[in-house]
N, C-alpha and C positions, 0 to 999 in steps of 0.2 A: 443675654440668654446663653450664646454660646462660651463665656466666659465662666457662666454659673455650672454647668454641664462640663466644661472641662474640669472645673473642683471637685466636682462632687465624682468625676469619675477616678479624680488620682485618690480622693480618701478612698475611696471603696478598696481602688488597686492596694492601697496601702493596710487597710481594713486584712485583706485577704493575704495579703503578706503576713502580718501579725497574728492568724488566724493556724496559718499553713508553716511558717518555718519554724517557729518555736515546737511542731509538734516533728518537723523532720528528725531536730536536733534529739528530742525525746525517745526519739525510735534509734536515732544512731548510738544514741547509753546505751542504751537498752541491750543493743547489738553487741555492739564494744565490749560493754561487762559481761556480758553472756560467754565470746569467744577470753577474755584476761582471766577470768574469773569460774569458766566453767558453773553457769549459770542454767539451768534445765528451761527455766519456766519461757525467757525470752527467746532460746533454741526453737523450741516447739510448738509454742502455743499457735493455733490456727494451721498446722502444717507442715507448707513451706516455708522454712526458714524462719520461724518465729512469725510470720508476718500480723498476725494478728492480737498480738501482745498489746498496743495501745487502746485497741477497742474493748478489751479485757478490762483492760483499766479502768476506762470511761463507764464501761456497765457497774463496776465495783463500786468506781464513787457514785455513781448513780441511785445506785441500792441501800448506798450505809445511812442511816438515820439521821438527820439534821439535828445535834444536842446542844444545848448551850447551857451552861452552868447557869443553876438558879441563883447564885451569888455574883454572874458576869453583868459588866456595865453592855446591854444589850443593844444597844445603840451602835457604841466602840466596834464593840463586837462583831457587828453586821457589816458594818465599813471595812473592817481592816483591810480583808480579803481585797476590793477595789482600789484601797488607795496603794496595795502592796502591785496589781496590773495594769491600771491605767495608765499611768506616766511613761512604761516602755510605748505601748503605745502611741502617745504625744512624742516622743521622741523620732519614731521612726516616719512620723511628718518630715522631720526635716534632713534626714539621712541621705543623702545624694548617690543615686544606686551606677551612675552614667552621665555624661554632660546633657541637662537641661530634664534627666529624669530624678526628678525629686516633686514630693508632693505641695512644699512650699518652702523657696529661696529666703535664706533669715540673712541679714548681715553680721549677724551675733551670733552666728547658729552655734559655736561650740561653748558659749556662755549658755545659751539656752539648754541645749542636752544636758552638762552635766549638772545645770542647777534645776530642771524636771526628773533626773532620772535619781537626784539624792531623794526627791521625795518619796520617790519608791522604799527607802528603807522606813521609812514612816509606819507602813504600815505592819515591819515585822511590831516597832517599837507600840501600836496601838492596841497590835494582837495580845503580846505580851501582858500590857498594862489591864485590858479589857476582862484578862481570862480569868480573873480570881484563883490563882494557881501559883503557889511559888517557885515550881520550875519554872513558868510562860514568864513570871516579872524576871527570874533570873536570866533569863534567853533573852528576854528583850533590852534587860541591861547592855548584857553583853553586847547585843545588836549595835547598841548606842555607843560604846564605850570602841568598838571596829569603825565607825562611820567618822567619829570624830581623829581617831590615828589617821584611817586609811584616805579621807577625804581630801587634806592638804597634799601629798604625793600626785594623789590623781590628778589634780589639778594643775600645781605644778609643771607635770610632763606633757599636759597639752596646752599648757600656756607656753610652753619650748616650741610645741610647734608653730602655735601660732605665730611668735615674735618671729620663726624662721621663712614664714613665708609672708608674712608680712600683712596679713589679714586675718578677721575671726570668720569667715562663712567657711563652710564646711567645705564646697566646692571650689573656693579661691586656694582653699589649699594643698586640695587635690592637685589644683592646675600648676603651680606652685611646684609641687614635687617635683623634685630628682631623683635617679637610682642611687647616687651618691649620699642620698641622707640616710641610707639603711645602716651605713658605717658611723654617721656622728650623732646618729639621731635613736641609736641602740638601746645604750643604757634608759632613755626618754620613752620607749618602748616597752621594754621591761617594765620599768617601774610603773607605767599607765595601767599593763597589761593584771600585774598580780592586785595592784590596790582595786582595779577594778574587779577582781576576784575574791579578795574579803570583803568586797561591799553588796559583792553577790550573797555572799555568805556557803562560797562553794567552798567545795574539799579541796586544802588542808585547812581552811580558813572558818568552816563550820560549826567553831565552837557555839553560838548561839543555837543551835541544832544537833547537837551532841548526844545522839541515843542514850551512850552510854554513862552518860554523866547525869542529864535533865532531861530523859526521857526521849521528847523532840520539841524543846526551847518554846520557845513563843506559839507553836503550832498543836500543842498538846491538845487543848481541849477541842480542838475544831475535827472536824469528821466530812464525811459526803463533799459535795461539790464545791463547798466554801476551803476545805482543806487542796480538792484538786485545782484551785485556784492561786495557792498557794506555789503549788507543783508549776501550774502554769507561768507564774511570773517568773520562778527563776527561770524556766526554758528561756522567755523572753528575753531577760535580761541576758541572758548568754547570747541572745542571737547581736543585740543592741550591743553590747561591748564590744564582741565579733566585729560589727560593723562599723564601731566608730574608726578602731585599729586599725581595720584596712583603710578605712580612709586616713586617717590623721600620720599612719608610718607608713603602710606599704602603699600607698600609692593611688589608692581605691581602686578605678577604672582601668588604669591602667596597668599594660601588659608589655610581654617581649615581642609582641607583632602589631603594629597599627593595624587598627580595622580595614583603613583604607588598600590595607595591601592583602586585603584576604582573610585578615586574623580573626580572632573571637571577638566578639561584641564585647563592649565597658562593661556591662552588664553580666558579662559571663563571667569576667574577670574576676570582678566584686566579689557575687556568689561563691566563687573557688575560692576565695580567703577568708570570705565570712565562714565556708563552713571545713576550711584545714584547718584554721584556728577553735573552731566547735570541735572538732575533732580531741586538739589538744588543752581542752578544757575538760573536756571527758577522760582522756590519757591523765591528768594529773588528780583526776578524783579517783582512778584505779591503782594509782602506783605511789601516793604518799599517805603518810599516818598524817593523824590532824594534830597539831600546831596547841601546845599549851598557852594560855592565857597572855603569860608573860610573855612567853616566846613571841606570839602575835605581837603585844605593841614593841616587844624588843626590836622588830623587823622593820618595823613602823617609823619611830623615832630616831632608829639608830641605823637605820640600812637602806630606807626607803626616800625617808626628807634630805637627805645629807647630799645622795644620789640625783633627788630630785635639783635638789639647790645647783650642784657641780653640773649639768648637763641645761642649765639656763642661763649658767658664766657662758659655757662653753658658748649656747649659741647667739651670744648677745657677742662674744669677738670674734665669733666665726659671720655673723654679721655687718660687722662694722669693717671688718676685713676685706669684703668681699661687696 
């Protein structure tokens, strides 16, 4: 019983995490763009300091009309929206926040994350497909045609870490860490960092979402809560990516002060990476243009796998070396 009681209270924890951080991140754009961009609505709304700008939001989609093309596979159509949220969700089961704070210890964990969190793009490509729309099938090509460039890179770059520490759980490789891998474990970084960012389908990498080309891709026909759901997953997914990175390159829990000696909890640690790196996910949807078609997979095939490949030589002799 006590065993049952302890599960069911880390999903909850973990419940209200997924509930609560993807909407901090939502508020820190919001802010961000506001000061880059000279932005009125999220300055003001409610106040002080914009503060009431996501509840605006929430009433908005709350109010717009639930449509769904007479011609959409209504089924498809009713799913997407879940199969595009759930899987961050299942993910952050197994995200190790501190030593021994994790909802459930995988041995596999980082096979498992990134093969739950591809299915997250599933559900731009079922939106797409579902909408009877030719912008939405064009966006969801598109979706499809990022997930297959960008998926081998990502991969890749946390099978570097894995080989380097010499285990797949997420935790063993936190523990695993040195500060010394920030230097050989860089480029492995990078490349994790931005493929994880077309798979987002974040700016510059947006083309499946391209106002100005197909309206908004795959999302076109949807409206009210099933579109804010939408909005929702990508938060998510920003916060999950966030968090794989601090674990798999910086270090996760760890800091420049042991706890034991006074310093900030693992946990604090984590946080402060998960959300400088949210940060500069926001900073690069402010400050670049989006990325032509080609350019995308040019990035992919020719600057992202090549990278990926050179920084798995590296750590298999930097390995075998040491």
């Amino acid at each position: 019983m006590t065993e049952l009681l302890e599960v069911v209270l880390r999903l909850v924890l973990v419940l209200g995490a997924f509930l609560t951080l993807p909407l901090l991140v939502g508020q820190a754009e919001h802010k961000a763009m506001a000061h880059m961009q000279s932005r009125l609505g999220p300055m003001y709304a409610g106040g002080f300091h914009g503060w009431a700008q996501l509840v605006a939001d929430g009433v908005k989609f709350a109010q717009k009309e639930d449509v769904i093309p007479a011609a959409a596979d209504r089924t498809v159509f009713k799913l997407a929206p879940a199969v595009a949220l759930i899987p961050y969700l299942v993910v952050l089961v197994a995200i190790p926040l501190a030593p021994g704070r994790v909802a459930q210890e995988l041995d596999a964990g980082i096979f498992f994350v990134i093969a739950v969190m591809g299915v997250g793009v599933l559900g731009s490509l079922m939106a797409g497909w579902a909408s009877a729309n030719k912008f939405s099938l064009l966006g969801g090509l598109r979706t499809a045609a990022q997930l297959m460039a960008y998926e081998l890179p990502f991969l890749l770059a946390a099978a570097s870490v894995a080989m380097a520490a010499g285990t797949l759980s997420l935790s063993g490789i936190v523990d695993a860490w040195e500060p010394w891998w920030l230097l050989w474990q860089l480029p492995g970084a990078v490349v994790f960092f931005v493929a994880g960012l077309a798979e987002l389908q974040r700016p510059p990498f947006d083309m499946p979402v391209a106002d100005s080309e197909i309206i908004f891709g795959a999302y076109t026909e949807y409206t009210g809560l099933r579109f804010a759901l939408f909005l929702l997953a990508e938060y998510a997914g920003i916060v999950v990516l966030c968090a794989l990175t601090t674990v798999l390159f910086l270090g996760g829990w760890k800091g420049p002060f042991d706890t034991s000696l006074g310093g900030a909890p693992g946990i604090i640690w984590t946080l402060l990476k998960v959300f400088a790196l949210s940060f500069l996910v926001i900073w690069l949807r402010v400050s670049y243009p989006r990325l032509r078609e080609d350019q995308l997979q040019r990035l992919a095939w020719q600057g992202l796998v090549p990278v990926a490949l050179g920084q798995l030589a590296l750590t298999g002799v930097v390995a075998v070396a040491t």
